[in-house]
N, C-alpha and C positions, 0 to 999 in steps of 0.2 A: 504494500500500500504506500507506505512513504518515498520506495524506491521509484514509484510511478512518476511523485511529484516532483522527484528531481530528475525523471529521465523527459518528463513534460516541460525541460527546462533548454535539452540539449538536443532533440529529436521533434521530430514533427509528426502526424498524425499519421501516416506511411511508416513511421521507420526511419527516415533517413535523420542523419545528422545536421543539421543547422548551420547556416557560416558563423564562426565568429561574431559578425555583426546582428546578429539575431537573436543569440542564445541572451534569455532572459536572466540576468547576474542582479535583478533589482532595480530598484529606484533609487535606494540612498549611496548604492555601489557608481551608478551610471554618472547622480548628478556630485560624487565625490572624484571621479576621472574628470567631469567637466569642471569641473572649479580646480584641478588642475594643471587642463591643459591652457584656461585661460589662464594661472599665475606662471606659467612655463612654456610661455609660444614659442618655444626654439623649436628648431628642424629635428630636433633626437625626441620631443616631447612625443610622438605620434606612434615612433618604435615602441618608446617606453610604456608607453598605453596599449598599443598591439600585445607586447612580451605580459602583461599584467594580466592580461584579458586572457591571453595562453596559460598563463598558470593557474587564472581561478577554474578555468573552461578544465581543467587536467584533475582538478580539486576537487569541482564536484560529482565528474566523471570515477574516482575511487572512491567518493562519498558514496554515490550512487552502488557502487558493487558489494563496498562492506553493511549499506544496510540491508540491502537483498540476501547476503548471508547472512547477518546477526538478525535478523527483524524477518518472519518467514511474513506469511498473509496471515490475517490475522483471524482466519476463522481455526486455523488447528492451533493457535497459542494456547488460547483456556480447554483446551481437549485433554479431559483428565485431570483439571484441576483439585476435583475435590476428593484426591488421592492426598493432597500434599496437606491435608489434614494433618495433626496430630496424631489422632486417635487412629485412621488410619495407618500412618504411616508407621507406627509402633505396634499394630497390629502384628500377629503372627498369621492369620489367615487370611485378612481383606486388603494387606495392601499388592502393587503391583512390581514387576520386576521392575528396576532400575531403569531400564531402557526403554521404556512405556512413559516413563514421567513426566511431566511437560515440560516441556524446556531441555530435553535430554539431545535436541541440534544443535545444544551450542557444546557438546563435551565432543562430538564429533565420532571419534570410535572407543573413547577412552567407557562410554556404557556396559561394552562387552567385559572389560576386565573387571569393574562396580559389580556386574552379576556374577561373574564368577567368584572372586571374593565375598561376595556374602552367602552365595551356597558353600563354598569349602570350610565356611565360620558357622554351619550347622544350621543356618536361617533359612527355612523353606520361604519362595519368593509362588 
């Protein structure tokens, strides 16, 4: 969901990528280059604004990818949330494997080793 709003920022309704001059960086970003390229009319002012616009365009392109992986959609976030009860989760018979738990995308593969350690420590899962 979030990653949408930043790719609705560098991309157009097709897919394609946007020039430079289009990709939306803001109001207070845009009218902060303009206030100064007018205290800095030289001839390098124009680079230095292009290279600026390159490295935010770059910025929020890896903003963009890390929240598509840290931040899935948000209908399987709360899936299983009320596992992560207390009562549940000290349970011996109602709670769920490790790897079931919400939020178990962001350990990546390290879930598989969490289950098998706590079966080898005698805790049916």
């Amino acid at each position: 969901m979030h990653h949408r709003s930043l790719r609705r920022r560098l991309f157009d309704r097709l897919g394609h990528e946007v020039s430079l001059d289009r990709v939306d960086f803001g109001a207070k970003f845009l009218a902060e280059l303009n206030k100064y390229a007018k205290e800095n009319g030289t001839a390098d002012t124009l680079s230095k604004i292009i290279s600026i616009k390159g490295r935010c365009y770059q910025f929020i392109m890896e903003c963009m990818k890390q929240v598509k992986i840290r931040l899935p959609a948000t209908k399987n976030i709360f899936k299983n949330a009320g596992f992560l009860s207390p009562h549940k989760v000290l349970s011996q018979t109602e709670r769920l494997c490790f790897s079931k738990l919400p939020f178990a995308h962001l350990l990546h593969k390290e879930h598989d080793l969490m289950d098998r350690a706590v079966e080898s420590e005698g805790f049916s899962t």
